[in-house]
VOPAGU-2260 file (C-alpha; in pm, 1 decimal, decimal comma):
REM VOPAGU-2260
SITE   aa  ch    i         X         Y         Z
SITE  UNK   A    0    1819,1      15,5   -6316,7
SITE  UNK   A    1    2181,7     129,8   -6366,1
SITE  UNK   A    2    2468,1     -43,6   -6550,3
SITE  UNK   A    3    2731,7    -246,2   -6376,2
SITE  UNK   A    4    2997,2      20,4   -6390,9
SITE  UNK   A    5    2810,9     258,6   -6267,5
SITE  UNK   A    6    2939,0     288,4   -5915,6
SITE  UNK   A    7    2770,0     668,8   -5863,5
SITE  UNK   A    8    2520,3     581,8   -5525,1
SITE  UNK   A    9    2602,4     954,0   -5375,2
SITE  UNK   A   10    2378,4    1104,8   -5621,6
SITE  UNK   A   11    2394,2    1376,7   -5877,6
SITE  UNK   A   12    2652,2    1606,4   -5713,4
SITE  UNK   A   13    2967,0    1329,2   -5706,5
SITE  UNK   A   14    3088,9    1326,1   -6129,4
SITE  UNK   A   15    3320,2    1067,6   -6095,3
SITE  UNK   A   16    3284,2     970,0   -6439,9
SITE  UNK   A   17    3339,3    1296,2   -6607,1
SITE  UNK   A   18    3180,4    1457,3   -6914,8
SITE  UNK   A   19    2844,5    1645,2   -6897,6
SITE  UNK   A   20    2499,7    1644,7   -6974,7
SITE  UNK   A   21    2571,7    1727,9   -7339,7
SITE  UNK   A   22    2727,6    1412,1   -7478,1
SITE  UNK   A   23    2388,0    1279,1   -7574,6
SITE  UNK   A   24    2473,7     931,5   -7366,4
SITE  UNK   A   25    2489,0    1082,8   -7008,7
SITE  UNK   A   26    2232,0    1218,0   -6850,1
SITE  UNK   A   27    2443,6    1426,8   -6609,3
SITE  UNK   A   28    2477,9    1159,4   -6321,2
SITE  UNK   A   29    2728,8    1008,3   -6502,9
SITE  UNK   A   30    2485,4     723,5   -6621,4
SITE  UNK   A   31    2450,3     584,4   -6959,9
SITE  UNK   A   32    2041,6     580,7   -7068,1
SITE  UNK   A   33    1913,9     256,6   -7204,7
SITE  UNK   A   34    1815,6     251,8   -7536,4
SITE  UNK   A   35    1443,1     364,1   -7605,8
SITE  UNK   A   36    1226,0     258,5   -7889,2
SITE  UNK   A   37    1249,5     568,5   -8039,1
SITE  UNK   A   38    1585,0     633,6   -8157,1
SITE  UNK   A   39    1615,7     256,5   -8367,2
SITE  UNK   A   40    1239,2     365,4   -8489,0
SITE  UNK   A   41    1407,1     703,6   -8577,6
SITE  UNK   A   42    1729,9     582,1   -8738,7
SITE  UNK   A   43    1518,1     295,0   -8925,3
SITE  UNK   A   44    1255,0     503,8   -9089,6
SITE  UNK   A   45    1521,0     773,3   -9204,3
SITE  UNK   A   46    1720,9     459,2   -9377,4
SITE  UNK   A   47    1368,6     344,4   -9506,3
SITE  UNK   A   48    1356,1     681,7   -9686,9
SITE  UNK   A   49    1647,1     662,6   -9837,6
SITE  UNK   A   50    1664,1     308,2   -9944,3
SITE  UNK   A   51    1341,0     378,4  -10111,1
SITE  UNK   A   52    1436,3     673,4  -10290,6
SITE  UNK   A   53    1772,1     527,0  -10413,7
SITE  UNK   A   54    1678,7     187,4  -10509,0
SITE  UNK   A   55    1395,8     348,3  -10712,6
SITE  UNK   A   56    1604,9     545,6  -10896,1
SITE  UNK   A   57    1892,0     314,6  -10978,4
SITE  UNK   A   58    1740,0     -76,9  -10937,0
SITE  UNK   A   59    1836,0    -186,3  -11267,0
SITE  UNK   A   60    2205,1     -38,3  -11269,3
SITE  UNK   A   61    2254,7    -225,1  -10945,1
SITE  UNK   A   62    2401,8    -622,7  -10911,7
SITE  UNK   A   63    2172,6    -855,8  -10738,2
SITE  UNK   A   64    2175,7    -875,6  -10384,0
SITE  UNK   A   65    2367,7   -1125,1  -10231,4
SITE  UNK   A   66    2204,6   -1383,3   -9965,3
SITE  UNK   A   67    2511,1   -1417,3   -9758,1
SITE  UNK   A   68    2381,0   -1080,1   -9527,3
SITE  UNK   A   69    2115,6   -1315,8   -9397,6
SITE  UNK   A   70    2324,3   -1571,7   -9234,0
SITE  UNK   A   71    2587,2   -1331,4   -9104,1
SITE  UNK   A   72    2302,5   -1135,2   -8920,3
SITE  UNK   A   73    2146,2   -1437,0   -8726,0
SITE  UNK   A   74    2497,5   -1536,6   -8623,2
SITE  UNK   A   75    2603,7   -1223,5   -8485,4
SITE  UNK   A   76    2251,4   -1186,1   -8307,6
SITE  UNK   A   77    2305,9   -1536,2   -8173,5
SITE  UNK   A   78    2669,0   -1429,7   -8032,4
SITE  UNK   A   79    2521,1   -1160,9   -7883,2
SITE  UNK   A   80    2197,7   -1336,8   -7775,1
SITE  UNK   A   81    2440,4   -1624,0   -7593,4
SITE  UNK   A   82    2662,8   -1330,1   -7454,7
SITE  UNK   A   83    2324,6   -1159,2   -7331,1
SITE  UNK   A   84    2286,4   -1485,0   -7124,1
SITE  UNK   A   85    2624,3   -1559,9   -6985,4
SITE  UNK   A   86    2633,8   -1185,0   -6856,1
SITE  UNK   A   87    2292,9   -1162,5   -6680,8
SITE  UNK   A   88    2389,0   -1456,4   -6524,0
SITE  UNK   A   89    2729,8   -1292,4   -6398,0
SITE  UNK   A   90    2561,9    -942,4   -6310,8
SITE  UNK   A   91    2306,0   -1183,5   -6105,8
SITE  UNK   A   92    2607,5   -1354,9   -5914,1
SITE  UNK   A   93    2433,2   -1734,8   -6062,8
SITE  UNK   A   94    2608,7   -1977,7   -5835,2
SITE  UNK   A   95    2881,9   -2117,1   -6035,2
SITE  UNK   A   96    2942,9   -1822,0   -6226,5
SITE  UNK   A   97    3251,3   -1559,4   -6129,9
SITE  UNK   A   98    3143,4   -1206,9   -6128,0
SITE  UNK   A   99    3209,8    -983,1   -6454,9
SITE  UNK   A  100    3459,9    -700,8   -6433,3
SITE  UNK   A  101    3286,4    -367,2   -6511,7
SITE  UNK   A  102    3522,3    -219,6   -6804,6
SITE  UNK   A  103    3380,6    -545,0   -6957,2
SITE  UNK   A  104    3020,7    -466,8   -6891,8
SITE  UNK   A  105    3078,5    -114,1   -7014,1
SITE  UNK   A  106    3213,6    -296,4   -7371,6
SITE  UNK   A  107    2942,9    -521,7   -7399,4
SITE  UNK   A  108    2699,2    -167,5   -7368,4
SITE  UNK   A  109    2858,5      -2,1   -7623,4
SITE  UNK   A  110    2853,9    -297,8   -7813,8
SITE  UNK   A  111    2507,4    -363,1   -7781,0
SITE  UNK   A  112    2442,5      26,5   -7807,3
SITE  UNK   A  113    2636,9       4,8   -8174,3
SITE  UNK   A  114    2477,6    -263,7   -8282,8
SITE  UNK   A  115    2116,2    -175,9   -8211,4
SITE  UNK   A  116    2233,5     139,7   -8453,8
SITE  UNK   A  117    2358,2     -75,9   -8743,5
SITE  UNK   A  118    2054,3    -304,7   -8712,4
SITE  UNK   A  119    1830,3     -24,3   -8729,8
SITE  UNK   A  120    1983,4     105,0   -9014,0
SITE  UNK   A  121    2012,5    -253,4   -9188,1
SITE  UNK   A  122    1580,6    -294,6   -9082,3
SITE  UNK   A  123    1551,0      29,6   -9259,0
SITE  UNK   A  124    1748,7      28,8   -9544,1
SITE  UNK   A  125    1559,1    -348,4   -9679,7
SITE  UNK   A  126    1254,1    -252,9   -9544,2
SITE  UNK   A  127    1282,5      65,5   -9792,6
SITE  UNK   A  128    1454,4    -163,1  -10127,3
SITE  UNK   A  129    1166,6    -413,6  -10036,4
SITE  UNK   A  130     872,1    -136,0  -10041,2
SITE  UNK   A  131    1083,5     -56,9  -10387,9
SITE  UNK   A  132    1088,7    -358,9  -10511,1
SITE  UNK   A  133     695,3    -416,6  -10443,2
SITE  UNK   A  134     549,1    -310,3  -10778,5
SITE  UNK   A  135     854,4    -453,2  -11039,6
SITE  UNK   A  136     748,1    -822,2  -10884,6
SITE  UNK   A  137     716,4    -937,0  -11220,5
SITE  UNK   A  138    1056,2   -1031,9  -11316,2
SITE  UNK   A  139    1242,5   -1332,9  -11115,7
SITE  UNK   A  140    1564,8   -1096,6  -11035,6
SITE  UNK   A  141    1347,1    -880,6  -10881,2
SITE  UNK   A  142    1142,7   -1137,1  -10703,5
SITE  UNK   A  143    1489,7   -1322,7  -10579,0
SITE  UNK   A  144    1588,0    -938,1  -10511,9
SITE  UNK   A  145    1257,7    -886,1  -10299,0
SITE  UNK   A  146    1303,6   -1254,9  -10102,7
SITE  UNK   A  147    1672,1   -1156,3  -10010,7
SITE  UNK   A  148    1549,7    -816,9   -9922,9
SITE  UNK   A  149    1307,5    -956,7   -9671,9
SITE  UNK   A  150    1520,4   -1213,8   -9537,8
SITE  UNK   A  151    1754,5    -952,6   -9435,0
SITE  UNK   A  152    1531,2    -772,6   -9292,1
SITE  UNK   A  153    1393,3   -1029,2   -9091,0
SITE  UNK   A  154    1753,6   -1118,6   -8957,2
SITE  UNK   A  155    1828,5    -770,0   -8904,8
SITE  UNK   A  156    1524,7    -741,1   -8672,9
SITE  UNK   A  157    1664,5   -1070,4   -8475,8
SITE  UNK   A  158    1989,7    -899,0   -8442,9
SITE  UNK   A  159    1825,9    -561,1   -8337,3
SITE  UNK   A  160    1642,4    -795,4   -8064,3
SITE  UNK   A  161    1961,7    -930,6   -7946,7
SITE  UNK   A  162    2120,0    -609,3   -7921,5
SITE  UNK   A  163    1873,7    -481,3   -7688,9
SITE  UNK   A  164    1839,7    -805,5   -7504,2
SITE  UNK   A  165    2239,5    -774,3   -7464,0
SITE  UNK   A  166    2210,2    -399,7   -7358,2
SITE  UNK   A  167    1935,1    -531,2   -7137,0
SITE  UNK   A  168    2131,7    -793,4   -6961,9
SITE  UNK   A  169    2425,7    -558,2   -6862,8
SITE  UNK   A  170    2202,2    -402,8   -6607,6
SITE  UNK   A  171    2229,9    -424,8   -6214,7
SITE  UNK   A  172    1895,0    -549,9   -6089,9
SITE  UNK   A  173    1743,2    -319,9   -5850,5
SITE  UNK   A  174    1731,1    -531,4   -5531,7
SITE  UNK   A  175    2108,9    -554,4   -5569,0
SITE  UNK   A  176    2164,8    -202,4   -5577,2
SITE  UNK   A  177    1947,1    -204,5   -5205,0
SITE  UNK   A  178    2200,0    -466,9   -5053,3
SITE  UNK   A  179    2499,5    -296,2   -5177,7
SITE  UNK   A  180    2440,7       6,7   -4954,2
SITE  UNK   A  181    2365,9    -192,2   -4633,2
C-alpha cells in the first residue's frame, strides 16, 4: 500500500518528491515505509534499560509519580483513534464523506509516525521503573509508585496502538491504486 500523497505510479526513475535513499524515511521511490514492529520494540527496550538503571539508582531521591500521565495518554490515543476513523473513511471515498487533501494525510503520518516514537519510549521507560520498582514492594509509596507505573504503561501501549492504527488508516487501499490508472 502507499500513502495518500504519494502520487509516484511511473516507478522508481520519476523523484518527484526529492531527497534520497539516505534519509532513513524514503526508500528511494520517494515513499514513506510504514512503521515495522521493530523500531517501537527497539526504541522501547533501549528506554527499558535506562529507566531501569536510573530509577535503581536514584528511587528514593525522586518525588512520587504523578497519576495525571495516565489520563492524558488514553485521551490523546482516543483523538488519534477517532482521527484514524474519520480518515480511512475519507481515503475510502465513504459516501457522505469529502475526500482528504494529501498535505493533510502527510501530517496525520508524521503525526502518527511521532507518536508511535514517544509511546515507545513512554512503554519503555515504565516498563523499566516498574521492573525497578518490583523488589522495594514493601512500602505503600512504592506500591502507589509501581500502580502508577503500570497504569502508564498500559495507556502508553493504547496510545502506541492508536498511533499505528492512525498511520495505518492514512494508506491508499490497493484496489484504488488499480482504478486510478485506468
Amino acid at each position: 500500500m502507499r500513502t495518500v500523497y504519494d502520487d509516484n505510479e511511473d516507478g522508481p526513475e520519476d523523484h518527484r518528491s526529492g531527497g534520497g535513499s539516505g534519509d532513513g524515511g524514503d526508500n528511494g521511490e520517494g515513499r514513506i515505509r510504514p512503521t515495522g514492529w521493530q523500531t517501537p520494540s527497539a526504541v522501547a527496550v533501549v528506554s527499558a534499560v535506562a529507566a531501569f538503571l536510573v530509577i535503581d539508582e536514584v528511587y528514593g531521591a525522586i518525588p512520587m509519580l504523578p497519576w495525571s500521565a495516565i489520563p492524558t495518554l488514553l485521551l490523546l490515543a482516543a483523538a488519534e483513534a477517532i482521527t484514524a476513523v474519520h480518515t480511512r473513511r475519507r481515503i475510502r471515498r465513504v459516501p457522505g464523506t469529502e475526500p482528504i487533501e494529501p498535505l493533510s494525510t502527510a501530517r496525520l503520518v508524521a503525526l502518527a509516525k511521532a507518536s508511535a516514537v514517544f509511546a515507545s519510549i513512554a512503554v519503555g521507560a515504565f516498563a523499566g521503573m516498574l521492573v525497578s520498582l518490583l523488589d522495594r514492594l514493601g512500602a505503600v509509596d512504592v506500591r502507589t509508585d509501581a500502580l502508577t507505573a503500570g497504569g502508564t504503561l498500559l495507556s502508553a501501549a493504547v496510545l502506541l496502538a492508536a498511533a499505528l492504527y492512525l498511520e495505518y488508516a492514512c494508506r491508499v487501499p490497493d484496489d484504488s491504486a488499480g482504478q486510478e490508472s485506468s
